[in-house]
C-alpha positions in Angstrom: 65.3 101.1 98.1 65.2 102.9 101.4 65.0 99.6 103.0 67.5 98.1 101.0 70.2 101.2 101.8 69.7 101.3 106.0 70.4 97.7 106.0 73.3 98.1 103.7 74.4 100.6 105.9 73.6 98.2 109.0 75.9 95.7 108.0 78.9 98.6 107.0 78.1 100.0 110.6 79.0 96.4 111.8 81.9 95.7 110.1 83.3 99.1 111.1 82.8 98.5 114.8 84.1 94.8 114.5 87.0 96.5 112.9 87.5 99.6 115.7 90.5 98.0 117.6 93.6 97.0 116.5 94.5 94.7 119.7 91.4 92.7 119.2 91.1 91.9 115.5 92.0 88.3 114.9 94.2 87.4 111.7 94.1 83.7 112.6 92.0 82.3 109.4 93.6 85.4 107.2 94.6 82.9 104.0 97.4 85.4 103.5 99.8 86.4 106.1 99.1 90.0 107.0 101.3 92.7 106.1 100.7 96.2 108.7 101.8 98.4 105.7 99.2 96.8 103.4 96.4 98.2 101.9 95.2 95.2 100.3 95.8 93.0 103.5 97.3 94.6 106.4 96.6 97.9 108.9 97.1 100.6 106.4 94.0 99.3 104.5 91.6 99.5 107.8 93.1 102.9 108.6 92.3 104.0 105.4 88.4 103.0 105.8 88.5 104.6 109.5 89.7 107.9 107.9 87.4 107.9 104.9 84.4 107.2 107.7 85.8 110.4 110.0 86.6 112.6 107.2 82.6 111.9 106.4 81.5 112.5 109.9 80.5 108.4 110.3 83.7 107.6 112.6 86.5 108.6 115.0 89.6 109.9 114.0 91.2 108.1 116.7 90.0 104.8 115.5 92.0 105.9 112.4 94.9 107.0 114.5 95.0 103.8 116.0 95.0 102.0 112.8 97.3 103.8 111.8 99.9 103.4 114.2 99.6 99.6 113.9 100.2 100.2 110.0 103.4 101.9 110.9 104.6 99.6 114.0 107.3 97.5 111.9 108.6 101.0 109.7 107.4 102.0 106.5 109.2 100.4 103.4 110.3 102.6 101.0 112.2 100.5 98.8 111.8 99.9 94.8 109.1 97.8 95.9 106.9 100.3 97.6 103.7 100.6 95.4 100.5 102.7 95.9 99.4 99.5 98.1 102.1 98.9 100.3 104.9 100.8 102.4 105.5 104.4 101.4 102.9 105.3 99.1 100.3 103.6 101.3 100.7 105.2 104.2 100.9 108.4 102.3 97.6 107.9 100.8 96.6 107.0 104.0 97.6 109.8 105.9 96.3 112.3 103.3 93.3 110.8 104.0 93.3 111.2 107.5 94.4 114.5 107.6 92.2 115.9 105.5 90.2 119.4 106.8 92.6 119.0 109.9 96.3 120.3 110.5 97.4 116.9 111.6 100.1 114.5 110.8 101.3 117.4 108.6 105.3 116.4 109.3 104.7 112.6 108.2 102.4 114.0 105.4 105.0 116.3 104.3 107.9 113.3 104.4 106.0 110.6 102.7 104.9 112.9 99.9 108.1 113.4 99.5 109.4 109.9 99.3 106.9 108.8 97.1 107.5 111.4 94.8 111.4 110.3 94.5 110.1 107.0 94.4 107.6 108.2 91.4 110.5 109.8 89.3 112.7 106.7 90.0 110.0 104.4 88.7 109.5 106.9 85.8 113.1 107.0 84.8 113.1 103.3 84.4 109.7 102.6 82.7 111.3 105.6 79.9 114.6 103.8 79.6 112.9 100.4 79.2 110.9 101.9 76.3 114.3 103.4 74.6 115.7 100.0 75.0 112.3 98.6 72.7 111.5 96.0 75.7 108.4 94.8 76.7 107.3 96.2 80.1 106.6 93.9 83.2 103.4 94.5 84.7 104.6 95.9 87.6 105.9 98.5 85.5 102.8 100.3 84.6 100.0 98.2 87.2 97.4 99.6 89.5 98.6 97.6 92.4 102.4 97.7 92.0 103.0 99.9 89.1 102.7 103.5 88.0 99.4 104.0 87.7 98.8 103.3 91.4 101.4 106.0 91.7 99.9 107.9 89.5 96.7 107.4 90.9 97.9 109.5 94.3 99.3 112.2 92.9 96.1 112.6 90.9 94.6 112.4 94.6 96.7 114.6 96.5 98.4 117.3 93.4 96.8 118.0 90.7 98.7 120.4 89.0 102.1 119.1 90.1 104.9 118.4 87.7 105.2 114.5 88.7 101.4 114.1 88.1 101.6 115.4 84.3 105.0 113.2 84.4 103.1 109.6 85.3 100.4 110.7 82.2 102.9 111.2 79.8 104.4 107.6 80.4 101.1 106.3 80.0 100.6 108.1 77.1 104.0 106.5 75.8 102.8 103.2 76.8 100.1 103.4 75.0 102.5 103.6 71.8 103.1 99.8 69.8 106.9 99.5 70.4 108.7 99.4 66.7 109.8 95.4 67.5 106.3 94.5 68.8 104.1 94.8 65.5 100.7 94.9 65.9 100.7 94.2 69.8 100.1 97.4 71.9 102.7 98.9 74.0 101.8 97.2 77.3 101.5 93.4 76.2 104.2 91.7 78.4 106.3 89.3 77.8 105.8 87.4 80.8 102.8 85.5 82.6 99.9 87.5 84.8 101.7 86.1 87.5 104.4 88.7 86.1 107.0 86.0 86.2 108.5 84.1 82.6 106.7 81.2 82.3 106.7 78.4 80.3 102.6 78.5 79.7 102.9 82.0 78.3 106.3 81.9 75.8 105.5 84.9 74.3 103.3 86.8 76.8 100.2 88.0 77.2 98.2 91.1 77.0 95.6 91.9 80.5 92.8 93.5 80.6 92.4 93.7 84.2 91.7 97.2 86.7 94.2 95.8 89.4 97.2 94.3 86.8 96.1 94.8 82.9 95.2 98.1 80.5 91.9 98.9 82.3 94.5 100.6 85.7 95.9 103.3 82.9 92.3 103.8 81.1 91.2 104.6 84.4 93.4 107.2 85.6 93.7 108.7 82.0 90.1 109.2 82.6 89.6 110.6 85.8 92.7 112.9 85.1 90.8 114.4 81.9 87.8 114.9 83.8 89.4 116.7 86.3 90.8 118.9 83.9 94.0 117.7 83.3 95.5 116.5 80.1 98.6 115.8 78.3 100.0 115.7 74.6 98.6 112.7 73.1 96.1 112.1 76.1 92.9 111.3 73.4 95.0 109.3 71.0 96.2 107.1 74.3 92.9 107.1 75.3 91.1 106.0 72.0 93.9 103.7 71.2 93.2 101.2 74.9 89.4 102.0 73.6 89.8 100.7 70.5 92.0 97.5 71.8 89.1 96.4 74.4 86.4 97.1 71.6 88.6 94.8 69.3 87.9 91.9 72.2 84.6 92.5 73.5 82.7 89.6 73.7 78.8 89.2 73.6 77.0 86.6 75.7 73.1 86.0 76.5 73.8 88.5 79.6 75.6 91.1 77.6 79.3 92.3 76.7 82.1 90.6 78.3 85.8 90.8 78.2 88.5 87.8 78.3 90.8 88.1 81.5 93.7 87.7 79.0 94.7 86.9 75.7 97.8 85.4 74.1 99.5 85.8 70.6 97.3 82.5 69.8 94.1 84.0 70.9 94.9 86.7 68.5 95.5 84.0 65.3 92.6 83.0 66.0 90.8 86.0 66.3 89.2 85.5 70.0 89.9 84.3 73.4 90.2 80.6 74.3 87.2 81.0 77.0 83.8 80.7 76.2 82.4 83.0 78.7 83.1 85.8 81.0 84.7 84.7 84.4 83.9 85.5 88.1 82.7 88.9 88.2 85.2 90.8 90.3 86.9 93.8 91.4 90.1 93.5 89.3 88.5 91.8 85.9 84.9 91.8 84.3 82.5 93.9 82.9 
């Protein structure tokens, strides 16, 4: 195991120096066009590894730095379409990171903290009249990677305690909640495709399990928030009610449980999912 762990750590080491300068880091054969103010696929996301590695003692803050200022080279979006993985919110994250134990970037920490809390409320003033209105939410609504839980998921990381933090929980909580047009489906089945466009495929929606898009994102951070010591009116029942709706669905196969990506209102006639086995193991979907 010893063995196993330095060369893990060999290869990290690796990546981390190929990744140490901004200037020389080739996005050539990138399959998607970078984006600085990306987590997923831009700057902000190797700044983000550079700060976790200093804030450990295994790197350089100024590798970090550096990173950093590439992320923030072209502005910082702050628009409705900010998320927890790109503009604002990113580079807040980021920068919490990186100034952690230290008293810098405390202006820019202080200004995107408060942006993305504006943001936050803006989002949660939508997602709450969406709900009085009895419509299905888009993904992007509630998602990891887009939505509130991503949101959610930094002001879990950077306040606790505040008000905003206790705001996002109670909209999940809601969420969680079958709306009074959408009879037995839960609360977060969309009515569009997991691209999160309409589509002709999916005419009456579909409901995800996935970290990154589905139900799993709001499991998640209603988790970690209760084990931290934080919890809301309704926080079990949300809880136990997304536990109930993946044991519903759980599928067994010679290697074990497994979950369908998706399912559709047909899928549900029929009483289980139209694959016949659990797909690509991965970050965003699987066991």
């Amino acid at each position: 195991m010893t063995t196993r762990l330095r060369a893990t750590e060999d290869i990290v080491d690796q990546f981390v120096r190929d990744l140490a300068d901004p200037a020389t880091v080739s996005t050539e054969r990138n399959q998607h066009r970078p984006v600085p103010q990306s987590l997923a696929n831009g700057a902000a996301g190797i700044a983000l590894l550079h700060a976790e590695r200093a804030r450990t003692g295994h790197g350089d803050p100024a590798t970090a730095h550096a990173w950093l200022t590439a992320a923030t080279a072209d502005g910082v979006d702050a628009g409705p379409q900010s998320s927890l993985f790109y503009g604002v919110p990113a580079l807040a994250h980021a920068i919490h990171v990186a100034a952690h134990g230290t008293d810098t970037y405390q202006r820019a920490r202080t200004n995107l903290h408060a942006a993305t809390t504006a943001l936050t409320r803006a989002r949660l003033d939508q997602a709450h009249a969406r709900i009085d209105r009895r419509e299905r939410p888009a993904l992007a609504e509630f998602d990891l990677i887009r939505g509130l839980t991503g949101l959610g998921a930094y002001h879990l990381h950077v306040d606790l305690d505040h008000e905003v933090t206790v705001a996002v929980l109670d909209y999940l909580v809601r969420l969680t909640e079958p709306l009074p047009t959408s009879g037995e489906l839960p609360g977060w089945w969309t009515g569009l495709a997991p691209t999160g466009r309409p589509s002709p495929n999916y005419p009456k929606g579909h409901g995800n399990f996935g970290l990154a898009h589905g139900i799993a994102g709001p499991l998640a951070l209603l988790a970690m928030a209760k084990l931290n010591g934080l919890a809301v009116a309704g926080h079990t029942d949300a809880i136990n009610r997304i536990q109930t709706w993946l044991d519903t669905w759980t599928q067994h196969g010679e290697a074990g449980p497994w979950w369908p990506r998706i399912i559709t209102p047909d899928d549900i006639d029929r009483g289980h999912p139209s694959g016949t086995g659990p797909g690509q193991p991965s970050w965003c979907y699987g066991t």
